[in-house]
C-alpha positions as CSV (number, residue, x, y, z in Angstrom):
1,X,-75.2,-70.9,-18.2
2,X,-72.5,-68.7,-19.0
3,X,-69.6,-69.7,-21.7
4,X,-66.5,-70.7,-20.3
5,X,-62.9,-69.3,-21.8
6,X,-59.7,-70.1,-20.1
7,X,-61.7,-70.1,-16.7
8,X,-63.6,-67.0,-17.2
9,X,-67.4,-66.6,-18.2
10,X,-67.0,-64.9,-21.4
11,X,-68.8,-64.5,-24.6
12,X,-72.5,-65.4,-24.8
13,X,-74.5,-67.3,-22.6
14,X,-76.7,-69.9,-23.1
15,X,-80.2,-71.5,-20.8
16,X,-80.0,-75.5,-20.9
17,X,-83.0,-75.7,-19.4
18,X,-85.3,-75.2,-22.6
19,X,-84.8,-75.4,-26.3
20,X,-82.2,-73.7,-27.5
21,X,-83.3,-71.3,-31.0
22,X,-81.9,-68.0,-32.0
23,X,-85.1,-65.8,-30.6
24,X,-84.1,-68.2,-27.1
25,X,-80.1,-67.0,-27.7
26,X,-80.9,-63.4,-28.3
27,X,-83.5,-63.0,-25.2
28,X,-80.6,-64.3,-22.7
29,X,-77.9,-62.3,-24.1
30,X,-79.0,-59.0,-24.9
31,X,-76.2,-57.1,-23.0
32,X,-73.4,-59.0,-24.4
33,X,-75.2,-58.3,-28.0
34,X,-74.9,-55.0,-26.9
35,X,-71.2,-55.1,-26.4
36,X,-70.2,-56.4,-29.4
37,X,-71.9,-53.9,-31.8
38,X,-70.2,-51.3,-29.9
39,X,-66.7,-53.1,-31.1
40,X,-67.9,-53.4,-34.2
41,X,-69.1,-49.3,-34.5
42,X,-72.3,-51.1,-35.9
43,X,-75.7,-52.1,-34.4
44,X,-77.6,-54.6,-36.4
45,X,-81.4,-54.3,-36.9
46,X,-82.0,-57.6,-37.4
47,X,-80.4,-59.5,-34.2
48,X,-80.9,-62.7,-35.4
49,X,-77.9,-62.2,-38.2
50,X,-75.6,-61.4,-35.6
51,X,-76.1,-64.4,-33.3
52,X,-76.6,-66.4,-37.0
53,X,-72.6,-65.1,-37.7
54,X,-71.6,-66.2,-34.2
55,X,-72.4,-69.8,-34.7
56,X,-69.9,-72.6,-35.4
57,X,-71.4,-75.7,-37.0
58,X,-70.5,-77.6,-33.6
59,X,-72.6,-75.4,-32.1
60,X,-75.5,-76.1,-34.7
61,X,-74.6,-80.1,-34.6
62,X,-75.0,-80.6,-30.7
63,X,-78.6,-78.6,-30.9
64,X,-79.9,-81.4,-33.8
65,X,-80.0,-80.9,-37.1
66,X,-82.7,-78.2,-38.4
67,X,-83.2,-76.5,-34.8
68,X,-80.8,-73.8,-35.7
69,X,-78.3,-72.8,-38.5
70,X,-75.1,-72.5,-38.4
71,X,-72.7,-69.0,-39.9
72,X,-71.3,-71.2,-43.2
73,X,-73.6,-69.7,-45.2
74,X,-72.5,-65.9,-44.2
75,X,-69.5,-67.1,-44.5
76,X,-69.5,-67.8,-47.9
77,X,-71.6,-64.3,-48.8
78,X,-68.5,-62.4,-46.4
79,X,-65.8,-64.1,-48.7
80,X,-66.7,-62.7,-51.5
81,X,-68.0,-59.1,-49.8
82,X,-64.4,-59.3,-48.6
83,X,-63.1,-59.6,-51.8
84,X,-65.1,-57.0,-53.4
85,X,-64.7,-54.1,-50.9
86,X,-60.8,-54.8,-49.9
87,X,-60.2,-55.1,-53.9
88,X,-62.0,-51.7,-54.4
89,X,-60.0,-50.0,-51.6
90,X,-56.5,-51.0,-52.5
91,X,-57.5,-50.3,-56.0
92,X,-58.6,-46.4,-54.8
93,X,-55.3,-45.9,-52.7
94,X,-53.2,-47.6,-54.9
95,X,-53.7,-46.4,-58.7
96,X,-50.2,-46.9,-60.2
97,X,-50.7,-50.9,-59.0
98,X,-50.7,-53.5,-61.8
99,X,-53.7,-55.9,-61.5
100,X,-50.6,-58.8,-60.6
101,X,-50.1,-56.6,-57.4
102,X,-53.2,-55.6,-56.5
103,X,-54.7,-59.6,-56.5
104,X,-51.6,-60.6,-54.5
105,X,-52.1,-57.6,-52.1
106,X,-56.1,-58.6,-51.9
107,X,-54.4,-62.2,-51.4
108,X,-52.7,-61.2,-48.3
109,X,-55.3,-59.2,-46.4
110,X,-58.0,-61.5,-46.6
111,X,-56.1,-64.9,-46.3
112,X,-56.8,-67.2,-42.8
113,X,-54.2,-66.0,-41.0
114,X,-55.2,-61.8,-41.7
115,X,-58.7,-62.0,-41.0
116,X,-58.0,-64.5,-37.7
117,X,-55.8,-61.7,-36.7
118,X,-58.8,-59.3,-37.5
119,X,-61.8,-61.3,-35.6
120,X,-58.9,-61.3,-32.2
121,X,-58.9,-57.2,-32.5
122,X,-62.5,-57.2,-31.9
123,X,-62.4,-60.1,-29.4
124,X,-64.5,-62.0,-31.8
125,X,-63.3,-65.7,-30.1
126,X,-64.9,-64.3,-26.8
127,X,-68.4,-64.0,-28.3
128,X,-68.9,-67.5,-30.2
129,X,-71.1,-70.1,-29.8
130,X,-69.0,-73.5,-29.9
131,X,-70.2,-76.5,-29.5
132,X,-68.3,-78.4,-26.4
133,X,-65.6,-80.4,-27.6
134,X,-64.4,-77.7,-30.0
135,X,-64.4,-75.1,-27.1
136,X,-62.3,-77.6,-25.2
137,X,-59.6,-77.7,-28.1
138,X,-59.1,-74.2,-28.0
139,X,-61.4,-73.4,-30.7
140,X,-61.9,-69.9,-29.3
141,X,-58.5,-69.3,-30.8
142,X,-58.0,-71.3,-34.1
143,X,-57.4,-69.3,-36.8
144,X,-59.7,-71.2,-38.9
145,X,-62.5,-70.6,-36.5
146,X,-61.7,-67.1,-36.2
147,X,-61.5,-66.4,-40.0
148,X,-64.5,-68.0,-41.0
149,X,-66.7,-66.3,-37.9
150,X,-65.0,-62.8,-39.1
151,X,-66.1,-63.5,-42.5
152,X,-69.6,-64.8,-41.5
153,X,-70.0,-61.3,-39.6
154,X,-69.4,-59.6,-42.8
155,X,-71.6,-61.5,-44.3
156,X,-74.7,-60.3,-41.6
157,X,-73.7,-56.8,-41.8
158,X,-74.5,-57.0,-45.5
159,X,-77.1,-58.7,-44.9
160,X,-78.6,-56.3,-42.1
161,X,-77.4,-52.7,-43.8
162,X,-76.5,-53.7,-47.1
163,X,-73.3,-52.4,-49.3
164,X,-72.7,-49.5,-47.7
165,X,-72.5,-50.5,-44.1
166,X,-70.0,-53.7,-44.9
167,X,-67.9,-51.4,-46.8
168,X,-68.1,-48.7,-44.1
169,X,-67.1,-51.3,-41.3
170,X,-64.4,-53.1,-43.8
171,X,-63.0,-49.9,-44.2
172,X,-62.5,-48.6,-40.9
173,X,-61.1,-52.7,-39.7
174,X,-58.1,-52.9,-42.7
175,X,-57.6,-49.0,-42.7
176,X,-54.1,-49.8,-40.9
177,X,-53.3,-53.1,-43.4
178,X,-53.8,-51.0,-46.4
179,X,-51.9,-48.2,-45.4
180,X,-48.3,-47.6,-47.1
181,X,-45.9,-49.1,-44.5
182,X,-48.1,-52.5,-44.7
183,X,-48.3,-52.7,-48.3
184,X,-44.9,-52.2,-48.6
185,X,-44.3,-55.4,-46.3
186,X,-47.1,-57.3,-48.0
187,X,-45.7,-56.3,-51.0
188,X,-42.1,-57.3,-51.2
189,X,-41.3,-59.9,-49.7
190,X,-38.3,-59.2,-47.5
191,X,-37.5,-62.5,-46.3
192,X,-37.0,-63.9,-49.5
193,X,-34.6,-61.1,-51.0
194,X,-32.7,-61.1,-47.9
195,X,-32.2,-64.1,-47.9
196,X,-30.9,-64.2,-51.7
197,X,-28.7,-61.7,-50.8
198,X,-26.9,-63.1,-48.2
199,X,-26.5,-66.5,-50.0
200,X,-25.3,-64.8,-53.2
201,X,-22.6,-63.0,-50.9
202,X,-22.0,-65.6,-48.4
203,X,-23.4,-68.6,-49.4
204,X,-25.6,-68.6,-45.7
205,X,-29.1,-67.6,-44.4
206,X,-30.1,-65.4,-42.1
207,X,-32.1,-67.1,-39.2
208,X,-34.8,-65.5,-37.4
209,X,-35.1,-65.8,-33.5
210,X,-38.6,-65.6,-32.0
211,X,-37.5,-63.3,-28.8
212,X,-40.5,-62.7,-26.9
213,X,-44.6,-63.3,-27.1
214,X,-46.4,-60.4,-25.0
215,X,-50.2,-60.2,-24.2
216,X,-52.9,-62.7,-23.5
217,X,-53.9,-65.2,-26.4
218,X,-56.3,-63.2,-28.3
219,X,-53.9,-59.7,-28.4
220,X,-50.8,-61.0,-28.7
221,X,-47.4,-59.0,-29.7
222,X,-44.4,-61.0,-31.4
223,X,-40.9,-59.5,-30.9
224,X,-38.3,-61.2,-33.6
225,X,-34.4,-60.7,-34.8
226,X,-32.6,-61.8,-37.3
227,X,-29.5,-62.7,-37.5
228,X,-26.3,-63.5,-39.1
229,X,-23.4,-65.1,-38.3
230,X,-23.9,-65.0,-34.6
231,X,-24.6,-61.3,-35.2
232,X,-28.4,-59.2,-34.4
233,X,-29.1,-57.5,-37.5
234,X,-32.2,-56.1,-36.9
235,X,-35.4,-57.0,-34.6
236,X,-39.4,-56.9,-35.8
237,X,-42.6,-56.6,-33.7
238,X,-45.9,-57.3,-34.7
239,X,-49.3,-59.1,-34.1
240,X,-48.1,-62.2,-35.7
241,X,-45.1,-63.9,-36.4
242,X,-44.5,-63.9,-39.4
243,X,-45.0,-60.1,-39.8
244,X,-42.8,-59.6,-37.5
245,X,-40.2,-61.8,-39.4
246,X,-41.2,-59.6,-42.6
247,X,-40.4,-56.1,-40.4
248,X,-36.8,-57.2,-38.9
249,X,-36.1,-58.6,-42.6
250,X,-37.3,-55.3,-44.5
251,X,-35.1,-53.4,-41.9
252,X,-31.8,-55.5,-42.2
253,X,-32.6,-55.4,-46.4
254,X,-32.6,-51.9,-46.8
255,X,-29.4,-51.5,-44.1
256,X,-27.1,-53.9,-45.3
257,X,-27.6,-52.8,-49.0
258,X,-25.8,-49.7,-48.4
259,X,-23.1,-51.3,-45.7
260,X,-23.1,-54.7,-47.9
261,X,-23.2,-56.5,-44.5
């Protein structure tokens, strides 16, 4: 039986009609195995980490307890890969950083909502094993889900390849967070000064407009103004909201410091 997403057979599939253990999952979904360690740019030796990283607990619970294991425990060894690797790569690109920055940089890329937004770039929802009421709630799309499963794949490529291939793949995933237009945003936080600015001028706040959502659930693009007193002052887009909020904010900031609004 095929997974169902939004009314397409997507992600892995599963046979009801016989016991349900990881050798059982890999035999049935070879291809789709296949697929996913092309978007990763990594192919696991051992298969049963992979389909171990793609497993939600609800999953686990529905199949009885001790049949098969869930991904919380490559979770927990991805967290702290995460850490390490990301830490070591802003640390490289970023030299003059005080250690302040650099752990609320690191704080930033590998919070819920950044790695969620990581695990939809590689369609990671798509390919999870969920048990049925969680798929039913949209679990496929939770950013909870999403940044826990991300981390748990982590996790298995360490475990499969060791150091060098998780910080290989980590690398090339946050190549564009880390790069100098990002960490600016992640940075300073634009929102905040703007928004000091204009009080301390005007005594108001800017207020950000959510525009326009493009693209299906797992790729979406945010388009966002602000604006002040009735007036666009500039307009963000990005792969979450509140990006995009920190883009149309950095842009009115550094405009309206030379024209003083």
């Amino acid at each position: 039986m095929w997974l169902v997403w939004q009314g397409k057979p997507v992600g892995l599939k599963i046979d009801t009609m016989m016991t349900i253990t990881i050798p059982s999952l890999i035999d049935t979904n070879q291809p789709l195995l296949a697929d996913f360690n092309n978007k990763l740019a990594y192919k696991f030796s051992n298969a049963e980490l992979l389909i171990q990283a793609l497993i939600h607990r609800s999953f686990a619970f529905e199949q009885g307890r001790g049949v098969i294991q869930d991904n919380e425990v490559l979770e927990f060894l991805g967290d702290a890969v995460l850490d390490l690797v990301v830490g070591f790569l802003l640390m490289s690109r970023y030299p003059e950083m005080k250690e302040g920055q650099l752990t609320k940089l690191r704080a930033s890329l590998v919070n819920e909502a950044n790695l969620a937004e990581m695990a939809r770039r590689i369609d990671l929802g798509c390919y999870l094993f969920l048990g049925k009421g969680e798929d039913a709630s949209g679990g496929r799309n939770k950013p909870s889900l999403l940044s826990g499963a991300f981390e748990a794949v982590v996790g298995a490529v360490f475990m499969d390849g060791g150091y060098d291939a998780a910080f290989a793949l980590i690398k090339e995933l946050f190549a564009d967070d880390i790069a100098p237009e990002k960490v600016e945003l992640l940075s300073t936080d634009y929102k905040t000064r703007l928004q000091e600015f204009c009080q301390e001028r005007f005594n108001e706040a800017p207020l950000y407009v959510l525009e326009q959502e493009e693209g299906p659930d797992h790729d979406k693009i945010f388009s966002v103004t602000v604006r002040f007193r009735d007036q666009v002052l500039a307009a963000g887009q990005a792969r979450n909201k509140k990006e995009a909020e920190q883009k149309a904010a950095a842009t009115a900031f550094k405009n309206f410091i030379s024209t003083d609004l």
